[in-house]
N, C-alpha and C positions, 0 to 999 in steps of 0.2 A: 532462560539463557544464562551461561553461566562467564561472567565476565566479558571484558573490553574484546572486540573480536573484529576483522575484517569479513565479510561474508564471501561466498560465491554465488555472484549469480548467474545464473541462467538463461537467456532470454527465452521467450515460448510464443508461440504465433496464436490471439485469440483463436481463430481458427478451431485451435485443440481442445479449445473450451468447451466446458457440459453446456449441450445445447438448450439448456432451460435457464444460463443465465442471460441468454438471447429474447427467451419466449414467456417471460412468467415475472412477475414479482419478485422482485428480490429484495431482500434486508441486508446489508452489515451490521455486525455488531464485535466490535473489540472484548476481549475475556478483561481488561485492564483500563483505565482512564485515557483517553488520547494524549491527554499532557503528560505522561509516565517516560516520554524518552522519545528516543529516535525509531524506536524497532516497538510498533504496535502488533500484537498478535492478533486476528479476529475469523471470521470465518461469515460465508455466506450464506442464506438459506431462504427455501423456497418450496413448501407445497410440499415439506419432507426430506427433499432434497437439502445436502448438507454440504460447503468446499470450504479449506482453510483459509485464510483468504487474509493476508498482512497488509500495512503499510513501512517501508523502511523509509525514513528522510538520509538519504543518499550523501549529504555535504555534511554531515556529521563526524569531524576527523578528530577528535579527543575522549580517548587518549591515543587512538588509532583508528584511521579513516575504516568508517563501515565498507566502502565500493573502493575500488577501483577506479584509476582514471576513465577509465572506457564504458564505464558505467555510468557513472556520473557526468559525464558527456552522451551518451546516449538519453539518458533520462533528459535530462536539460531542451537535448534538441528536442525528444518530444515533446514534453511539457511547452515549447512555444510553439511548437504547430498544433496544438492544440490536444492534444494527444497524452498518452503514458504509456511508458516504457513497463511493460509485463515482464516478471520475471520469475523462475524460482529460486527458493533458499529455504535447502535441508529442506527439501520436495515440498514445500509450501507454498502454492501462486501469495506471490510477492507483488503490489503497486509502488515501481521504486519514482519516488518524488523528489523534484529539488529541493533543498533546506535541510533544518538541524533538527525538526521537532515539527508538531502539528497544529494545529486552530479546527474548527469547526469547518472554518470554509474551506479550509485544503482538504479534509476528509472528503465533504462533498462534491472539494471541484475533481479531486479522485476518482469517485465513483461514476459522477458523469461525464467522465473520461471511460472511465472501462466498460460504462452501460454504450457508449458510442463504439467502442471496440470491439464489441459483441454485438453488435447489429440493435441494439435496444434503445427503446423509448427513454429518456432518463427521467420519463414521469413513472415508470417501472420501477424505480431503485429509491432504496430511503436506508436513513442508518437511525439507528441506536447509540448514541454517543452516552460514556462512562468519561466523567471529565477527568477525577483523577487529579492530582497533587502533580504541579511542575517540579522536576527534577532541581537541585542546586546546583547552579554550575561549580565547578570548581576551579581555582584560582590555577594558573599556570605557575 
């Protein structure tokens, strides 16, 4: 990624989902440490089967907000109905989360958010966490 960026996203309906992240095993695994930022790259996989598969933390506004307002309020409301908000950005299924950054348990309360969105078991789904060096904020 090449510097401070607002994104676009996308919403997308599981629905459009490869149906074997419904039926099978699945892994995440981040390319980077989940503490590296707000914009996690990783991808899923399963039995061969391969999809990009990010997290972006949404309320991340410095130096410029990642989302949009209607983003960021989409996210939000699903994340308390239990839910997450699917998205894409630069054709990459995107899990867009409230907050500035990640922990271990938002990855996995991510996943089994998306293993529920896709009809699956979320004893089906497990990650690979890359901890990764927290970023320094920077002083305003």
């Amino acid at each position: 990624m090449t510097g401070p960026q607002t994104f676009v996203l996308v919403d997308i309906d599981p629905f459009d989902l490869p149906t074997w992240l419904g039926e099978s095993d699945v892994v995440w695994e981040p390319d980077l440490g989940v503490r590296t930022g707000h914009h996690v790259l990783g991808r899923l996989t399963s039995a061969g089967e391969e999809l990009p598969c990010d997290l972006l933390a949404v309320d991340e506004a410095y130096p410029v907000p990642v989302a949009d307002d209607r983003a960021r309020l989409h996210a939000h409301q699903a994340w308390r109905h239990g839910q997450i908000l699917l998205v894409t950005v630069e054709d990459r299924l995107t899990m867009a989360v409230p907050g500035t950054s990640f922990s271990a348990d938002d990855v996995l309360d991510a996943l089994s958010r998306l293993a529920k969105a896709v009809g699956a078991s979320t004893d089906r789904y497990s990650a690979l966490l890359r901890i990764g060096s927290e970023k320094p904020r920077r002083s305003r």
